[in-house]
Residue, then its C-alpha position, 0 to 999 in steps of 0.5 A: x417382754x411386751x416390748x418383745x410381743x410386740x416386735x413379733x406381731x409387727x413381723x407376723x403383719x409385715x409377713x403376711x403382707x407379703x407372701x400373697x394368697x394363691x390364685x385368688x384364694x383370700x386370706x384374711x390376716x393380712x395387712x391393709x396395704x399402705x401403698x396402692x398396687x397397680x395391676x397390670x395387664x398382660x394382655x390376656x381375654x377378660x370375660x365379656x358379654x352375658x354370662x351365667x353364673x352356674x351354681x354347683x351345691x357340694x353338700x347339705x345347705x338349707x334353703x335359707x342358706x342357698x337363697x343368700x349366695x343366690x340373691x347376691x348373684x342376682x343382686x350383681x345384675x344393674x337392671x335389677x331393682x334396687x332402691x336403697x344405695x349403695x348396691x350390691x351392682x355399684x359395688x360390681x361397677x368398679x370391674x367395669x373400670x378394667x373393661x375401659x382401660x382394655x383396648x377392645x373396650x368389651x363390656x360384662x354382663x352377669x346373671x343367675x343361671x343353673x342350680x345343680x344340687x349334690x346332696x349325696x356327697x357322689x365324691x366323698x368328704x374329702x376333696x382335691x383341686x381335681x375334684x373340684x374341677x370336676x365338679x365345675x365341669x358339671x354346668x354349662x361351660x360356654x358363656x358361663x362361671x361354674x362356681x362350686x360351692x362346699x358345705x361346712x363338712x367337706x374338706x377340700x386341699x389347702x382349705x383353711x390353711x392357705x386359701x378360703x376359695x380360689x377361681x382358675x379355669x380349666x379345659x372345655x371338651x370339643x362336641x356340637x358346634x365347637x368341635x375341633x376348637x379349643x376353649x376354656x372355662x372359668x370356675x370358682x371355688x368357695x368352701x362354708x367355713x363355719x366349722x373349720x375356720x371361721x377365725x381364717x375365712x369368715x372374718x370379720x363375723x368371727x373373732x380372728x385366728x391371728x392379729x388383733x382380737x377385736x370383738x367380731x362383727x353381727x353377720x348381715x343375714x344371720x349366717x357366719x359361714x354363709x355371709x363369710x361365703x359371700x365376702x370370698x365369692x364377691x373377691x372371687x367373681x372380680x377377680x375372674x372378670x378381670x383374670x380369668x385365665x390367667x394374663x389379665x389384670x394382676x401384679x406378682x407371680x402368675x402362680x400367686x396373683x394380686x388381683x382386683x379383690x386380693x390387692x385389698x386385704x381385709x378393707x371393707x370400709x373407709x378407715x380400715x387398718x388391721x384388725x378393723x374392717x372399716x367404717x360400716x353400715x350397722x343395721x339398727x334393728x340387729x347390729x349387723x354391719x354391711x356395706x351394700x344392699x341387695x335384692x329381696x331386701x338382703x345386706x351384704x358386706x363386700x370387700x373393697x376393690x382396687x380401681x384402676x382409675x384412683x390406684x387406691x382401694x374403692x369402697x362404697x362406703 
């Protein structure tokens, strides 16, 4: 019987390996790949140039619980002080890597834009991937990621059950000094799991859905949804500088990518293997486990990225 059981977890994990999350969407279940992916370029624009990142609240979030994603945004930016190594922004630094292999040899530069606050739920409880399109469309457009961030009371289609976020872009419209051009935006979608699925989208910071049951690890600024937000927004930000239309870096089906973060399933740390997240940095003072530093004296844990450079999933720690 064990022998059995044990059959069937190796099939779930062989499984899960190879049916791959939907645009860019994370899911947290899924083997350590043991061969490394090499995504290729199909010859698409990568997001260049200063970029803002426009932050859309869908829902009620403590002041607390905004200032860790906006701190994080922050955090990205090199010419931000950061004494303490590794950081957030040498973290960002492997992306660069796909910029070097681009022809054009364009370069990224990422900073903390607007704050549009919908606290009223103007579109309801229940949202669709129109809906969130909608509501990205509610900052800037030009030179910017609209990312759209849920709070733990709304739904949204496909949340929890085969995607923790996803990034796509959609349609600008054609007024003031672009009319008659067409041009897209990129935006980003990441739901606050706390109540929904913390097991599926906050993991490590809770005990997970399948696989091992290990014991989960302290989240680093004391929030499981939020710092579970963070690790899906973090993938999600690499994977839209790198493939933000849709023929940029990834391997597989346009439809379903593997991209700079995605093609790193559950690696936050040297030595990682299913079920366990790597070795990491423990605070001493709270047990929290991070693996990057960031602004205003906050820790994050990040998920590894693939570097095109080794061919190998690159971690800071």
């Amino acid at each position: 019987m064990a022998s059995f059981a044990s059959h069937c977890v190796l099939k779930l994990f062989i499984l899960i390996s190879i049916f791959q999350i939907s645009l860019a969407a994370r899911k947290l279940n899924e083997l350590v790949q043991d061969q490394p992916q090499l995504l290729r370029y199909h010859n698409g624009p990568l997001l260049s140039g200063k970029i803002s990142i426009n932050l859309i609240w869908y829902g009620k979030f403590q002041p607390s619980q905004k200032a860790i994603i906006s701190d994080f945004i922050s955090s990205l930016s090199e010419h931000q002080s950061q004494n303490s190594q590794p950081s957030v922004a040498s973290w960002w630094k492997t992306t660069e890597k796909y910029y070097h292999l681009n022809s054009k040899k364009a370069t990224l530069s990422l900073t903390l834009g607007k704050q549009i606050v919908d606290e009223a739920y103007s579109l309801g409880k229940s949202l669709t991937n129109e809906h969130i399109v909608e509501l990205a469309s509610k900052g800037d457009k030009m030179n910017a990621i609209n990312v759209v961030l849920t709070s733990a009371d709304v739904a949204v289609d496909g949340f929890c059950l085969n995607r923790c976020g996803t990034h796509g872009s959609a349609s600008g419209s054609k007024t003031g000094h672009i009319k008659g051009k067409n041009y897209k935006f990129a935006y980003i979608w990441v739901g606050n799991s706390e109540i929904q699925c913390p097991g599926y989208c906050a993991w490590p910071f809770h005990q997970p859905i399948y696989g091992p049951q290990n014991q989960p690890l302290v989240a680093p600024n004391n929030d499981v949804g939020l710092d579970g937000m963070v690790i899906n927004l973090a993938g999600l930000l690499a994977g839209t500088a790198t493939n933000p239309f849709g023929n940029g870096y990834f391997q597989g089906p346009k439809e379903a990518p593997l991209e700079a973060a995605s093609a790193c399933p559950g690696v936050y740390g040297k030595g990682a293997y299913p079920g366990y997240a790597g070795n990491l940095l423990v605070d001493s003072t709270t047990g929290a486990s991070y693996n990057a530093y960031g602004d205003n004296g906050r820790k994050y844990l990040l998920p590894a990225l693939y570097d095109p450079s080794t061919s190998s999933c690159s971690t800071l720690v």
